[in-house]
N, C-alpha and C positions, 0 to 999 in steps of 0.2 A: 738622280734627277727625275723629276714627276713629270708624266707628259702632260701636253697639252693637246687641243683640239678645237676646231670650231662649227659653229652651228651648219648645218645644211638644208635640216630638212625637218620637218614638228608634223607628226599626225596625233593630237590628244598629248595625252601623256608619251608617245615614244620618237624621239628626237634622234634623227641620223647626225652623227658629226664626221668631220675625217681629221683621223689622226695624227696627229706628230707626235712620232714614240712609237712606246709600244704599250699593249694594253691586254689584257688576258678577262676571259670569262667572268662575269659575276665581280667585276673591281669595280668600285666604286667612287664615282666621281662628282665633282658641281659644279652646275650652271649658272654661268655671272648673270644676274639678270637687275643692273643700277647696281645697287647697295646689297641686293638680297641674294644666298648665294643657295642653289637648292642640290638637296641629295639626289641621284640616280645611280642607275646599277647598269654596267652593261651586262646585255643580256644575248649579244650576238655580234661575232667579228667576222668582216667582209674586207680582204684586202686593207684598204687604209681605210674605210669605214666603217664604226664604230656604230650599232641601236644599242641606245640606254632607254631605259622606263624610269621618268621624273616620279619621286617622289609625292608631289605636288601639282598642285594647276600651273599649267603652261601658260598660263595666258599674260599676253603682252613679250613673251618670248619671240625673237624673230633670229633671221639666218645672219650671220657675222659674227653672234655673239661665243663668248669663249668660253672654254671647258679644259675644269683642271683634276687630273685623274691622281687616286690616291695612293694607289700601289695595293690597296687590298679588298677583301671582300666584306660585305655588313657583318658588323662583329655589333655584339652585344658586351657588356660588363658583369662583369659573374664577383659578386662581391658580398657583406652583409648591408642588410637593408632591401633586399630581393621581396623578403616576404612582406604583408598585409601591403603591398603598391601595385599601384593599378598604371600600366602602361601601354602606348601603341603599339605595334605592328615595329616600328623604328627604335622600339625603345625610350621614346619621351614619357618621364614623369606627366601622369594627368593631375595628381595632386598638388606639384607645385608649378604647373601655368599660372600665367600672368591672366591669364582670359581663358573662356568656357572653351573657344577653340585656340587651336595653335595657329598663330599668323605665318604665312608664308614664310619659308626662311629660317622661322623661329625652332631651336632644339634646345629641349631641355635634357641636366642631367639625372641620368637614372637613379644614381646613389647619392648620398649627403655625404660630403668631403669634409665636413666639419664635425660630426656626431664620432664620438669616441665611444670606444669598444672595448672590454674587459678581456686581455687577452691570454691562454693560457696553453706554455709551449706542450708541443709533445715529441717531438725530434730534439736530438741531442747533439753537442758538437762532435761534428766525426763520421757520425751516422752518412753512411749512402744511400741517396733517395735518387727517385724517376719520378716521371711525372703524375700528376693525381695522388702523389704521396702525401700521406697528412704531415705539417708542420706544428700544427695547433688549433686552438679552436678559441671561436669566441661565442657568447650566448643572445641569440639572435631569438627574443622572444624570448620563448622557455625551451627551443630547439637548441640541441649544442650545433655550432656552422664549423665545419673544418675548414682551416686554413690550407690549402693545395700548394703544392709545385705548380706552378704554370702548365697547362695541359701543353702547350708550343713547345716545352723544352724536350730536346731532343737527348738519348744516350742518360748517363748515369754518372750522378753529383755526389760533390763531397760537402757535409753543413759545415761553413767554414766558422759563421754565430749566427744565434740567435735569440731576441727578444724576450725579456727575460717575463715574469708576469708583473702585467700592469695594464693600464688604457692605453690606446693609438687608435690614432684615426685611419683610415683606408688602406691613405696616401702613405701612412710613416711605415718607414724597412723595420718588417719585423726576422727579417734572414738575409743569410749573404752564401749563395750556393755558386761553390766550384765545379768548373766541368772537366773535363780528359785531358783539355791543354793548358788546365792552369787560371782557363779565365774566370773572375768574377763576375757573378749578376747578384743584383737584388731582387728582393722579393717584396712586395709588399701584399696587403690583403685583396686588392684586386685585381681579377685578371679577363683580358678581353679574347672569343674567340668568335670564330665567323660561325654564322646561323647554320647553313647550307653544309658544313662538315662536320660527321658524330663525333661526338667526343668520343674518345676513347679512355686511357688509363685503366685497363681492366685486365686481368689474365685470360677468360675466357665469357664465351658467352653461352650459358649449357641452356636445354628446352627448358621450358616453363616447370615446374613439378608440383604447384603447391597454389589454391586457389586467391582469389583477392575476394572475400565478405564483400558482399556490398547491401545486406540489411535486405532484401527486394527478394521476396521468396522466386518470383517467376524467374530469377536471373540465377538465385544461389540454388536453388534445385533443381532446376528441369534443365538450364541450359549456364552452368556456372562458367563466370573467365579466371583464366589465370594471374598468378601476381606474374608480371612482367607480358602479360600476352596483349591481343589487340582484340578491339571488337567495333560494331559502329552501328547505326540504331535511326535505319532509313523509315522514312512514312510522312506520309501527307500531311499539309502545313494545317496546325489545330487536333494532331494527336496527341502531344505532351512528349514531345522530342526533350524541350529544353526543361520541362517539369520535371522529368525522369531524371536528367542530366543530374538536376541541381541534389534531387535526392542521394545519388550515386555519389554524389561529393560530401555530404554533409555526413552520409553514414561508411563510407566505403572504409575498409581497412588501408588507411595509407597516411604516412607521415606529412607528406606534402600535397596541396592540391595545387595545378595550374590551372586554369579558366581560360580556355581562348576562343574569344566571341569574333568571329569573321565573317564580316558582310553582314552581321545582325542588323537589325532595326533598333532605332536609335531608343525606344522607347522598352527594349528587353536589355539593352546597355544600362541602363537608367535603373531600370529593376533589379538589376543584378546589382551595382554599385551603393543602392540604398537596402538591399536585402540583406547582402552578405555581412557585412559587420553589425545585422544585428541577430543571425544564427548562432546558436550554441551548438556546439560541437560534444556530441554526445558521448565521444569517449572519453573525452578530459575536464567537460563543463567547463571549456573558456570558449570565448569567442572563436568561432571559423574561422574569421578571418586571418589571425596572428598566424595560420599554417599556408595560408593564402596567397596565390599568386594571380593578378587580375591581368591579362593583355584580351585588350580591344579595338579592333577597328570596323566602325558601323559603314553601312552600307554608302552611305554618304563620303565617305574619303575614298581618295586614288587608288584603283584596282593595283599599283606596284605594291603600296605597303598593305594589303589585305592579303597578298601573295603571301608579303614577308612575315605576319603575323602569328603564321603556326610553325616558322621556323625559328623563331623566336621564342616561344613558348616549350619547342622541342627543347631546345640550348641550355633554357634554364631547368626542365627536369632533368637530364643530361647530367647536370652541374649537380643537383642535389641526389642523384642516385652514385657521382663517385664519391660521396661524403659515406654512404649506407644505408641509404634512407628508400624509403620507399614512396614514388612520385607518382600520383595520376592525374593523368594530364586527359583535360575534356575540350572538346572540339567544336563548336558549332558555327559554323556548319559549314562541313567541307566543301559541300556542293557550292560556294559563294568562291570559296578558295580556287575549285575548278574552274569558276566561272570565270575567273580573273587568269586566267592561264589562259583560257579559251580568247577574252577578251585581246589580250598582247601575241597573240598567237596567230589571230586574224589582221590586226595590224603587221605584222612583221611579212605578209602575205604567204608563212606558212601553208602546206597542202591539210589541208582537213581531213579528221576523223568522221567519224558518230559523228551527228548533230553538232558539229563544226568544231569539236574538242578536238587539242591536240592529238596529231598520232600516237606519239607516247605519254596518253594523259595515263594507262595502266601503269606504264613502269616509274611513270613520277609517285604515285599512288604507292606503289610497293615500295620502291625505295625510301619514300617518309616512313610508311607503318614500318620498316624494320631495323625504323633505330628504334623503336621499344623492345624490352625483354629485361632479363635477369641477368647480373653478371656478378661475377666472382672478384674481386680488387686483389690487388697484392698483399695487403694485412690479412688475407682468408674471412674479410666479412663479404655479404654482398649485399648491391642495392638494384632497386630493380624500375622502370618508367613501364608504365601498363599505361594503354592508350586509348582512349575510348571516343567516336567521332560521331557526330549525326550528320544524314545525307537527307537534303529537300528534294525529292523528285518532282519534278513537274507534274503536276497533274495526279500524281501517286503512282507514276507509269515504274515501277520497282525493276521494268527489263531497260530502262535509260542508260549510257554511258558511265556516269559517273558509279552509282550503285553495281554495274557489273565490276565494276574495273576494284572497284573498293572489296567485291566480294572475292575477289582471287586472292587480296592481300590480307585482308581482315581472316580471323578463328573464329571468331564468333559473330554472328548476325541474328539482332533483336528487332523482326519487323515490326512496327506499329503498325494497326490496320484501323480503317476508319470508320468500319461498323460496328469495332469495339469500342472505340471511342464514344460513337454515337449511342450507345446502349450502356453509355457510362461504365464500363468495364475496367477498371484502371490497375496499375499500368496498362494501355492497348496494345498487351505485346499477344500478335498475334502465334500460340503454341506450338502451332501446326505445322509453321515457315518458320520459325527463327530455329536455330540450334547453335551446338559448342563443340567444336571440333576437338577441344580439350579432354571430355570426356569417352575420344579414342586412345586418349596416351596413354600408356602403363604406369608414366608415373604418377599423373591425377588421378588414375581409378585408384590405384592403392593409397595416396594419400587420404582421400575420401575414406575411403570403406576402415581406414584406420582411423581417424579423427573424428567420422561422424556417425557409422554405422557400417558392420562387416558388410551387410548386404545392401547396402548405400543404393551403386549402382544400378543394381538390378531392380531395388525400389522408385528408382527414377524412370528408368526406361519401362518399367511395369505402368506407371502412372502415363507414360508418353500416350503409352500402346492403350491406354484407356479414353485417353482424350482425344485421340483419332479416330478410334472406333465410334466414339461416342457425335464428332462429328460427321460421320459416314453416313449414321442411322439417322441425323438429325434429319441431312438431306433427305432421304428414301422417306422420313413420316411427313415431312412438307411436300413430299408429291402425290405419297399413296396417302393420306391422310391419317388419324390416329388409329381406324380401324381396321386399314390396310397393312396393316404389319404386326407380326405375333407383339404378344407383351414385354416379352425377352430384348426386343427392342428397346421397350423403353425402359427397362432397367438399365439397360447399356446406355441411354441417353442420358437418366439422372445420376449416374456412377459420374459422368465426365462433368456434369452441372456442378454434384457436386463439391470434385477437384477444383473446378472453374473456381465456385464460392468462395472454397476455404481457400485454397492455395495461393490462385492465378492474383485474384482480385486482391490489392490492398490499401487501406486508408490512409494516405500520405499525412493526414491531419491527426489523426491517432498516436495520443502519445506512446501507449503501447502498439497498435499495429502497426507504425510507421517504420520501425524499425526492427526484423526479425533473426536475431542470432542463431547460427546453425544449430545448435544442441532446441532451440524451440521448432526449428524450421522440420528438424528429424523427429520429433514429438506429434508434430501435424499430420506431418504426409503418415506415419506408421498409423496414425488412427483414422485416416478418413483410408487407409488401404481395408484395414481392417473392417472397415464399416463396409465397402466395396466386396469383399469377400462374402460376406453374410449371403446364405443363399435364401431366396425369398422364393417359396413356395405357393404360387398363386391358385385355388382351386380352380376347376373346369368347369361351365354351365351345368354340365350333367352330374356333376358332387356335388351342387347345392342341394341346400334341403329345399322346401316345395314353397315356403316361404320367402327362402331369400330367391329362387327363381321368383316368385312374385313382385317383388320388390323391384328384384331386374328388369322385369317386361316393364314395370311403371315407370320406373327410370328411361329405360328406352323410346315413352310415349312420350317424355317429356320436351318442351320446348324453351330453345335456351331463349326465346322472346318473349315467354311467359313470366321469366323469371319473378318480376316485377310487379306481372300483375294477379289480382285474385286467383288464377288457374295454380298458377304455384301452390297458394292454400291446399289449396284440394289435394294437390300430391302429394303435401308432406300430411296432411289427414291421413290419406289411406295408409301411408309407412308408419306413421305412429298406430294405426287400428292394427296393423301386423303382426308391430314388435311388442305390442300392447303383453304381452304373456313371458317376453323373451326378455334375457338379463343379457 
């Protein structure tokens, strides 16, 4: 029997009821409101009353009205037809609305129950399988989609049949699996599980050991992330958070992309949905999109499903790394996600953090970023979700709540800074602040220094330790001026310039610079070290010959306001009467 409940109490979007029944964490219930029946989550149990967060606009909701609870928590559908679809936070198809918005009430479904699928078994009768076992596959795009065991089944089955090759649609049994006591289940190709719990099906989950390309030399050299690690890429709004992003997706080493735009601006949704299907995907020259997975919820809809949005987005790389594929999943922007935790947090009259963030906004933080990683499946392949998030700080303030709390959980931190920005510097990842904690493991160094150079490492941290210094001396010649400081300074300033050039800096629009593969990336940095190395022997005033002291004292009298006018003549007169003899 499904409980029930009725209205009590509405502040916004979060609706007290009380009880009849029982009702557990994060189950998922709806409120009658006439005709239209709206999704909510509870999100907190008190004796017989029940805080859910609607879905939707309350409005016109009052106290009496009824609530009928479902028995379980937001599940999504994990089936083929995941890829090139762009959906909410809820999981509603955006491409098949009826209208540009979803009406109240109104859910669409995610997958097409009626598109048949080419299907080809891989499990035999007899075979004992668990769950996340592949069954078979069908061809989703030009991606093979493994057909699963239900991730919910529990213990270990016997293939009683299965589906021989041919087409089926979602819905039609392509298996009939025995459990311990004899009973049958069917299988078919889709299966539903809750956003909020990682999937599993994996043997083990070992450290990251092997990096993820992402084409962006600032990212694969000075500070690289791992396949399966985290990272997140905080900086003041107008540095190229989501420019970056999109870069990262179009070139990055990975089977699958998810997208998930949280709390965005209606008009970078908009961008993203007319952009993406017309990027070419550089490693295969088809469209991006077909590898594509779009969830979005703009700023404008109900902080509940902007919550639910990047756990939705989690489910579904989840889903394509127990296939063996390799999923990156891009975030933007958590600080909206936060901010919707903050939002129902303060309604619930919660005790406040930081800047009125939940107490546990850190350990929501870490517990999302560490369902990403690598894992080992039972057939001995693995697949692996690497995670990468952009944080808005307010104001650029990089010591705020969210940013700290994100920096405990995240490996890698790529800060944008705003005076690179403004000095056109792109990516504006500032060097100096960002790093990869990857590049302390033993097993990333030795991947490294084995796939792209023995002395890899030490040429990275060599270039680190030039770009810092090279910042040091900048500071000390903008206070003591150019002549305030030996020359040796400013060698060490144009060493790090530069790295900056070649390296830091790159043209997102260049069909070659856009994209940097490591064996070109290792080509770079060994010659601009090499050019670095070069010792450059400046003479002394006193080892000029008596001419070019001449030339120096003129130079010295010069006036950089003259430049322009007839006195400049004059000067460069007397150096040509100089060098008049000298080759």
């Amino acid at each position: 029997m499904k409980s029930t409940g009725i209205v009590t109490g509405i502040i916004s979007n979060l609706v007290t009821v009380r009880i009849e029944g029982h009702v557990s964490q994060n189950e998922i219930c709806y409120v009658k409101l006439g005709d239209e029946r709206l999704m909510a989550e509870v999100i907190k149990v008190s004796g017989k009353n029940a805080f859910v967060q609607v879905y939707e606009s309350t409005r016109g909701l009052k106290q009496g009205d009824t609530v009928e609870f479902e028995g379980h928590m937001l599940e999504v559908s994990l089936g083929p037809g995941l890829l090139s679809s762009c959906y909410d936070g809820l999981q509603n198809n955006l491409k098949t609305m009826s209208d540009v918005f979803l009406k109240r009430g109104e859910y669409t479904d995610p997958l097409d129950h009626e598109k048949k699928w080419q299907f080809i078994p891989i499990a035999n009768v007899g075979d004992r399988v668990i769950a996340a076992d592949w069954l078979g596959e069908v061809k989703e795009g030009w991606l093979p989609h493994k057909i699963m065991v239900p991730f919910a089944f529990k213990g270990e089955y016997t293939v009683k049949s299965i589906a021989g090759e041919g087409e089926y649609t979602i819905d039609d049994q392509i298996a009939v699996l025995t459990d311990a006591q004899g009973e049958d289940h069917k299988v078919t190709m889709v299966q539903k599980w809750p956003v909020k719990v990682a999937v599993g099906g994996y043997v083990e989950k070992p450290r990251p050991y092997r990096i993820m390309e992402t084409g962006v030399r600032c990212i694969d050299t000075l500070n690289p992330i791992a396949e399966g690690g985290t990272g997140f890429i905080p900086g003041p709004f107008g540095c190229g958070k989501t420019v970056l992003q999109h870069a990262i997706a179009q070139q990055g080493d990975a089977d699958i992309i998810v997208m998930a735009a949280c709390g965005e601006r209606a008009n970078e949704v908009v961008e993203i949905f007319t952009e993406f299907p017309e990027l070419i995907d550089p490693h295969t020259g088809r469209k991006l999109i077909e590898r594509t997975t779009i969830i979005c919820n703009t700023s404008n809809m109900p902080v509940a499903a902007r919550e639910a949005s990047v756990y939705t987005a989690m489910t579904i790389c989840e889903y394509y790394r127990a296939m063996g594929m390799k999923a990156l999943l891009l975030a933007d922007s958590t600080s909206r996600w936060a901010q919707a935790l903050r939002e129902m947090s303060n309604r619930l009259e919660e005790l406040p953090g930081a800047d009125a963030f939940p107490v546990d906004l850190s350990a929501i933080i870490s517990n999302f970023y560490s369902r990403a990683g690598i894992v080992s499946l039972h057939n001995g392949k693995t697949g692996s979700v690497t995670f990468i998030g952009t944080v808005s700080p307010a104001g650029g303030n990089m010591k705020e709540p969210v940013t700290e709390s994100t920096k405990k959980a995240a490996r890698c931190f790529y800060c944008l800074e705003q005076a690179r920005a403004d000095r056109k510097r792109y990516p504006a990842i500032n060097p100096i602040e960002s790093y990869s904690k990857y590049l302390e493991y033993p097993e990333i160094i030795s991947y490294l220094n084995n796939k792209v150079n023995p002395d890899w490492v030490d040429k990275v941290n060599k270039a680190k330790n030039l770009v810092l210094r090279g910042k040091e001396v900048a500071e000390q010649i903008n206070i003591l001026g150019d002549d305030g400081v030996p020359v040796s300074y400013h060698e060490q300033y144009w060493k790090s310039e530069l790295i900056d050039f070649v390296i830091l800096q790159q043209d997102a629009f260049d069909k070659i610079d856009a994209i940097t593969p490591m064996n070109r990336q290792e080509f770079m940095l060994t010659l601009v070290l090499e050019v670095c190395d070069h010792k450059f022997n400046f003479p002394s005033f006193e080892d000029c010959s008596a001419k070019y002291k001449e030339i120096i004292n003129i130079m010295r009298q010069m006036n950089y306001s003259e430049f322009h006018g007839g006195a400049f003549n004059k000067y460069l007169e007397q150096v040509k009467n100089i060098l008049s003899n000298e080759q």
